[in-house]
Backbone bond lengths (Angstrom), bond angles and torsions (degrees), N, CA, C in turn:
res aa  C-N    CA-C-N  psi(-1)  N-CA   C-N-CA  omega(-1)  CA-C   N-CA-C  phi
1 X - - - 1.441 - - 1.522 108.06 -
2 X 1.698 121.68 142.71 1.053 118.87 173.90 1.684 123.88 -85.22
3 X 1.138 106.27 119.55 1.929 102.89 -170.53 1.655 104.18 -86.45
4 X 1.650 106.62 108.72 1.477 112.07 -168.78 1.431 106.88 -140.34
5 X 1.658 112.32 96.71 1.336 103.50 164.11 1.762 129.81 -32.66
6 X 1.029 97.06 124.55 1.386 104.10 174.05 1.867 114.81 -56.24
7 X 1.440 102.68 140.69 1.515 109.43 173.68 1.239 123.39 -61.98
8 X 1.634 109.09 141.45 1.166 110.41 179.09 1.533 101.06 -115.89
9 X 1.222 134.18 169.71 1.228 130.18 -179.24 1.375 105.18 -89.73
10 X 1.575 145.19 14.02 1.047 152.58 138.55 1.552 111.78 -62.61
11 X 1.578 95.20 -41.41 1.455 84.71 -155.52 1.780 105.08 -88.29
12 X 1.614 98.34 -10.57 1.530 92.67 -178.62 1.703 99.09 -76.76
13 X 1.224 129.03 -62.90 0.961 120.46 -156.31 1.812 121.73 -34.08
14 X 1.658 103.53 -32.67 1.261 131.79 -170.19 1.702 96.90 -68.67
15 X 1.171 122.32 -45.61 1.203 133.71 -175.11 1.337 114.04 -18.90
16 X 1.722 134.97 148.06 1.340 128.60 138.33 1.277 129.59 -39.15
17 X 2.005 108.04 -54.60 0.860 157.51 -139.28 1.872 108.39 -71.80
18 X 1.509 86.94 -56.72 2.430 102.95 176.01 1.829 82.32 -39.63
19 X 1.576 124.87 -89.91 0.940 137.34 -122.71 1.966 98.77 -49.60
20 X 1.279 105.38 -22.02 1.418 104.46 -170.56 1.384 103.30 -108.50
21 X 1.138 115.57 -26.16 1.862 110.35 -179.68 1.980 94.63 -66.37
22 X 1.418 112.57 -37.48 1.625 114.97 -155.00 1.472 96.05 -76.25
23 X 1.886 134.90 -21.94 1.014 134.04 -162.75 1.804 93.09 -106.92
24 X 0.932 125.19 -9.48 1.982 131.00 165.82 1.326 89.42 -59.31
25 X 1.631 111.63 -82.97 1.344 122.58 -150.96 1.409 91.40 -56.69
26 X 1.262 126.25 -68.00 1.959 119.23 -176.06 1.450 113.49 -41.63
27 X 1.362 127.37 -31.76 1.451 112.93 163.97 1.474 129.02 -70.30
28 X 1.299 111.31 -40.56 1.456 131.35 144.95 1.447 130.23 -10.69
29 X 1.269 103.44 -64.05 1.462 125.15 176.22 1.559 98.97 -84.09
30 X 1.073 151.65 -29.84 1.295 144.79 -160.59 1.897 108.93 -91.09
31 X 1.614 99.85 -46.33 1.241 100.92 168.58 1.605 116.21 -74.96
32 X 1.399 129.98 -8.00 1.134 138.07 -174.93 1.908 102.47 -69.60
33 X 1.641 91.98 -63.45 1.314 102.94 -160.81 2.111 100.10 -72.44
34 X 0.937 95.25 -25.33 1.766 88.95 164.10 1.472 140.29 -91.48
35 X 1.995 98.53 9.03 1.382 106.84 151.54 1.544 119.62 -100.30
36 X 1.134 104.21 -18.53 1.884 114.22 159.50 1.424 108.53 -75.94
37 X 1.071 143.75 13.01 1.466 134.30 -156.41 1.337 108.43 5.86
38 X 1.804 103.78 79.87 1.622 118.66 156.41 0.926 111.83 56.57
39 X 1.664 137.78 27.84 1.149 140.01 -162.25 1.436 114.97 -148.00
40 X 1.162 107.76 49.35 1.707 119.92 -160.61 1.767 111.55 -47.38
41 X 1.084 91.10 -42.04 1.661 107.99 -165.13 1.808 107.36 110.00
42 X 1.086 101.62 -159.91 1.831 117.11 167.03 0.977 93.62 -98.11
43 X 1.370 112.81 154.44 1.525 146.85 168.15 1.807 110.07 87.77
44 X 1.385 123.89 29.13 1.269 97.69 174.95 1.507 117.01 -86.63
45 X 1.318 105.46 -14.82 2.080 97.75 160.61 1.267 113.44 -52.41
46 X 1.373 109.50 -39.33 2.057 100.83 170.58 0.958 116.00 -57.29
47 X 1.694 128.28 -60.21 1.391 154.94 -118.21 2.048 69.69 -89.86
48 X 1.050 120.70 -72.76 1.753 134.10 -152.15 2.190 93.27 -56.58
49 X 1.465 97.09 -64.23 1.494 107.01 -169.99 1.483 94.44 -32.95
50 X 1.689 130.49 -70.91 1.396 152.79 174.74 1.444 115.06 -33.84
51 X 1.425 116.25 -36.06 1.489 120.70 -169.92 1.878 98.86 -91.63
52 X 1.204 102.72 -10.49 1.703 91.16 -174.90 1.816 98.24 -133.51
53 X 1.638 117.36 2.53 1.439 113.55 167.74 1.709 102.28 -70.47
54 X 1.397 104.95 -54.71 2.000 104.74 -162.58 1.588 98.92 -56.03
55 X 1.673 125.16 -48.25 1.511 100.22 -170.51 1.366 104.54 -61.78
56 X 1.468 119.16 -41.97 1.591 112.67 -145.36 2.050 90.20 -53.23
57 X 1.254 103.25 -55.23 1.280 124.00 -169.98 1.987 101.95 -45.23
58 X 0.903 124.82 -41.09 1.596 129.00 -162.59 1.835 85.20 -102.69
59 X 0.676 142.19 -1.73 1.658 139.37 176.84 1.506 96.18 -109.64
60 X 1.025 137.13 -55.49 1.343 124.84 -173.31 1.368 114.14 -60.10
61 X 1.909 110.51 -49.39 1.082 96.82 -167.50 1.493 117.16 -79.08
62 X 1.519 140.31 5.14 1.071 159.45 -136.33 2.171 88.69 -119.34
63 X 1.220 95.07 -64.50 1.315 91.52 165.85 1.669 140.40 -78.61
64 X 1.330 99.35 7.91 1.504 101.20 163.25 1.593 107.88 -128.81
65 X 1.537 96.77 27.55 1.845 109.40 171.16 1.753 115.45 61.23
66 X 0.725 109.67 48.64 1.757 132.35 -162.44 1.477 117.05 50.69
67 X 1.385 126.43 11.24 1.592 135.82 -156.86 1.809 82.84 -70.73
68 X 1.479 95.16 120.49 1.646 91.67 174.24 1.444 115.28 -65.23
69 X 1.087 91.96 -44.30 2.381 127.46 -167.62 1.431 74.09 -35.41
70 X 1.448 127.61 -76.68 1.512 127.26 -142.06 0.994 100.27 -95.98
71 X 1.194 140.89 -1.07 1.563 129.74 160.69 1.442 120.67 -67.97
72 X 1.256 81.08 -38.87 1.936 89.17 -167.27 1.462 100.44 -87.72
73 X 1.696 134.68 -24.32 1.611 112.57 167.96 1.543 106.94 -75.07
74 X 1.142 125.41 -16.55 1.278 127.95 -177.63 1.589 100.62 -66.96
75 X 1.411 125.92 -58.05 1.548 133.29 151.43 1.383 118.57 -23.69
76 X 1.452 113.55 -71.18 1.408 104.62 -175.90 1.590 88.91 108.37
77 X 1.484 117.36 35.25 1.150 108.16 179.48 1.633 99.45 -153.90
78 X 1.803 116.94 168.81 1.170 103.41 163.09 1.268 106.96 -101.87
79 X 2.333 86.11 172.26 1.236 88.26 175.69 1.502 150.90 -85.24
80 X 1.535 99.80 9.19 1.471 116.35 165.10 1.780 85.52 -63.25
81 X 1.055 140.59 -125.16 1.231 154.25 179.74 1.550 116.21 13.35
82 X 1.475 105.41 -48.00 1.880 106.11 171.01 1.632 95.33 -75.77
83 X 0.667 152.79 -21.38 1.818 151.40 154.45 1.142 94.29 -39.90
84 X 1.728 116.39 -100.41 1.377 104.99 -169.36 1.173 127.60 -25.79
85 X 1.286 114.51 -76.82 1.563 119.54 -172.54 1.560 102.96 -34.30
86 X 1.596 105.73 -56.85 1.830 93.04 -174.76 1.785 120.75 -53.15
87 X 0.920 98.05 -48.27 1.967 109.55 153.63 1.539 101.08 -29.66
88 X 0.976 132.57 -107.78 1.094 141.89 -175.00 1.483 131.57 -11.74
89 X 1.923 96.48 -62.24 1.462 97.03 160.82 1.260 118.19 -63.17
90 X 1.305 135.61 -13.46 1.447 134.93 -154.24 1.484 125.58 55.52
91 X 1.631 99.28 56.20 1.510 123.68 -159.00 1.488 100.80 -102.47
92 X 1.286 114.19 -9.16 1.770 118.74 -167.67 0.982 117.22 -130.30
């Protein structure tokens, strides 16, 4: 198992890591909206939140060996709540 303090929003900002995860998702969205020709429709704050909730969600819990407990402080969330969501995606 990997032993990894959970993020703090201090510690992300500090990160190597934001500057290249924030320029993924910005390429992401750029090639997105230029296979729609700029014309996404409504809902791509869902469509984006959804396209990067199921990995984050199936990567975390994969790396803390499905232990919900430490998934979800690692989240910043509880684990009633990392349940659902895993429900949802059909992560469980």
């Amino acid at each position: 198992m990997n032993a990894v303090a959970p993020l703090r929003v201090d510690a992300a900002q500090d990160s190597s890591l934001q500057p290249a995860l924030r320029e993924c998702v910005a390429r992401a969205v750029r090639r997105y909206l230029a296979d729609v020709d700029s014309q996404p429709g409504e809902g791509l704050h869902a469509l984006v939140l959804a396209e990067v909730e199921c990995p984050l969600l199936r990567e975390v819990m994969a790396w803390y060996g499905g232990n919900q407990s430490k998934a979800a402080a690692a989240l910043g969330i509880n684990r009633a709540t990392l349940r659902r969501k895993l429900q949802h995606y059909g992560l469980t």
